[in-house]
C-alpha positions in Angstrom: -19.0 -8.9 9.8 -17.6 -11.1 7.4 -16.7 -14.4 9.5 -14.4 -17.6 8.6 -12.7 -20.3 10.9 -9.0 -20.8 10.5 -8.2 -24.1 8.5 -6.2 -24.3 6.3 -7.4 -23.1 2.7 -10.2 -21.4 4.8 -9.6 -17.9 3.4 -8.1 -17.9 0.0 -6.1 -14.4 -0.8 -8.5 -13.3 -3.4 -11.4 -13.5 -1.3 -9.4 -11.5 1.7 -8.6 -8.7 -1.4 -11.8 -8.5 -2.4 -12.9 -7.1 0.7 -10.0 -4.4 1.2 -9.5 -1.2 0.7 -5.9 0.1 -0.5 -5.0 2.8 1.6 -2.3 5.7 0.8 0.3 7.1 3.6 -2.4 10.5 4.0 -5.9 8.7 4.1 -7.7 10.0 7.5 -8.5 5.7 7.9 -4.2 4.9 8.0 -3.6 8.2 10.2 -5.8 6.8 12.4 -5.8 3.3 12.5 -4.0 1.9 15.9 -1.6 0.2 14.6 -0.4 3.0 12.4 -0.2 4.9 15.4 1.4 2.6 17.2 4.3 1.5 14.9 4.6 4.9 12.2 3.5 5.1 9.3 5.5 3.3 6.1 4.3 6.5 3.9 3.4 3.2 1.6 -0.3 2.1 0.5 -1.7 -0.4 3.2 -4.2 -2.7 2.3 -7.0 -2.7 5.1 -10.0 -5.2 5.0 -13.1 -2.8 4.9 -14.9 -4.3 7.8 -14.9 -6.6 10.8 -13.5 -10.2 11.0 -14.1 -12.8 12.7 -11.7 -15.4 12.8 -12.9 -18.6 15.2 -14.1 -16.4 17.7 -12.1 -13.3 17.7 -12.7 -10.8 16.2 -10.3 -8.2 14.1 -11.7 -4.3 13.2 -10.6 -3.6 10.6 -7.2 -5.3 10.1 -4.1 -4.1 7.9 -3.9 -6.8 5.6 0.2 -7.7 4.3 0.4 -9.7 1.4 2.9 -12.4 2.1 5.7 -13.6 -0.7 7.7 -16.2 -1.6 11.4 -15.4 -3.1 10.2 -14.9 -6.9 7.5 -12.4 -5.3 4.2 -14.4 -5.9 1.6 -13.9 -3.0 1.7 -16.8 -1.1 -0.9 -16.3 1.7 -2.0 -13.0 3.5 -1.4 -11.9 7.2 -4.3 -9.9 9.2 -2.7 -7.4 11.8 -4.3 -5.7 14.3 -2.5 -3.7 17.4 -3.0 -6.2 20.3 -3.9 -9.3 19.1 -2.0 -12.5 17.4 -1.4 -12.3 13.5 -3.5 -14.6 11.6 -2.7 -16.0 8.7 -5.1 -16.6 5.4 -3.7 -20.2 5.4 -1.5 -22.2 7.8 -0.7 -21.0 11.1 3.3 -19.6 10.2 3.8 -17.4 7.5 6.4 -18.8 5.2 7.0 -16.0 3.4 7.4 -12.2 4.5 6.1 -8.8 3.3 7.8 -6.1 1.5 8.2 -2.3 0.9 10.8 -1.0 -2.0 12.3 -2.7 -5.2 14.0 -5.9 -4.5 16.9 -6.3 -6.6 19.2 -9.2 -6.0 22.6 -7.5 -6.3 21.6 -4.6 -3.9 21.6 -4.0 -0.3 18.2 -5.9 1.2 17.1 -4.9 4.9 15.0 -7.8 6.6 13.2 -7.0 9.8 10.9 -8.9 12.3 9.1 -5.9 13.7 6.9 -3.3 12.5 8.3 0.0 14.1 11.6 -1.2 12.4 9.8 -1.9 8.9 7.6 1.4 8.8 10.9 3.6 9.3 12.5 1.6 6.8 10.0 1.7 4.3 9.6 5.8 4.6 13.5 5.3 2.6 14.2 4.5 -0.3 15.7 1.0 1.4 14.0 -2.1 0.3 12.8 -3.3 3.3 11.3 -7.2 4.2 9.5 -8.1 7.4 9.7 -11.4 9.0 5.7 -11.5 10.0 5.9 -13.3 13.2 2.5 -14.7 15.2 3.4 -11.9 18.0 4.1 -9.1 16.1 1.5 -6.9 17.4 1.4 -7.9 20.9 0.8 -5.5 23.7 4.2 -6.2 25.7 6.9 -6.4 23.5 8.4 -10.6 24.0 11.4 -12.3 23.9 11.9 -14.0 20.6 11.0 -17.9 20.5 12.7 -20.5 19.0 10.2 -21.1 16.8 10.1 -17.5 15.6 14.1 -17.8 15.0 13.1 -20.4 12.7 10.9 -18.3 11.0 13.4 -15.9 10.7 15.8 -18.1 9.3 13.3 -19.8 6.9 12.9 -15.8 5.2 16.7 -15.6 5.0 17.5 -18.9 3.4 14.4 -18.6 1.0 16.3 -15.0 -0.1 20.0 -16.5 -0.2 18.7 -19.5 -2.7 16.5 -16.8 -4.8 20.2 -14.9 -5.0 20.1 -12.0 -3.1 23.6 -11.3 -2.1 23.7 -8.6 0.2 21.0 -9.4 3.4 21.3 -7.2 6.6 19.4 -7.3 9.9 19.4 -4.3 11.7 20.2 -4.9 15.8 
């Protein structure tokens, strides 16, 4: 079990790669990892960390692992996802960045999204597709949104509107 506490600079992103495993849209381990059954499937490669983590004290199986970007696309931190439990982050407790599916082109319609059902169905198009990666996103009852999450959200859109994307849509 590969084990780290959660500080920041704790896990760097090249140490979190090392230990995945890129999976593709038909791979037995995506069909039947939980959240893949939960949210769909994105019929896009997943990165999945190869074993168990511990992160202080809880542990993930296996997590989907979503690189996080900034708005000129450079891998900023990572986010470990598991069905059920609270996103943690490879630095920091907020993301500050989101994750992406598609070609982002900054003259072209861009999708941005704060939940994975949403983001999977998307990314099965040929829609480019961002996802807000909020702390809750794989929690077991489905919450309202926080004010702290609309912040997050908003921090995702005005990182894309400076970096020039001109045509940003949130689907309600």
């Amino acid at each position: 079990m590969f084990k780290c506490n959660e500080r920041p600079g704790s896990l760097e992103v090249c140490e979190i790669l090392e230990f995945c495993v890129v999976l593709q849209p038909q791979d037995k381990e995506i069909l039947n990892h939980a959240v893949i059954q939960r949210f769909g499937n994105p019929l896009q490669p997943i990165f999945m960390f190869k074993e168990d983590i511990l992160i202080n004290d809880l542990s993930y199986q296996k997590p989907i692992v979503f690189p996080l970007y900034n708005a000129d696309i450079e891998v900023i931190k990572l986010a470990i996802v598991q069905d059920g439990k609270l996103v943690r982050f490879s630095t920091g407790s907020i993301a500050r960045g989101f994750a992406y599916c598609g070609q982002l082109k900054k003259d072209r319609p861009l999708i941005i999204t704060y939940g994975l059902e949403a983001f999977f169905k998307i990314a099965e198009t040929d829609y480019p597709v961002v996802l807000v990666v909020l702390p809750s996103l794989c929690n077991q009852n489905p919450i309202e949104l926080k004010e702290n999450d609309f912040e997050q959200i908003n921090f995702v859109i005005n990182q894309l509107v400076k970096a020039n994307y001109q045509q940003l849509y949130i689907p309600v």
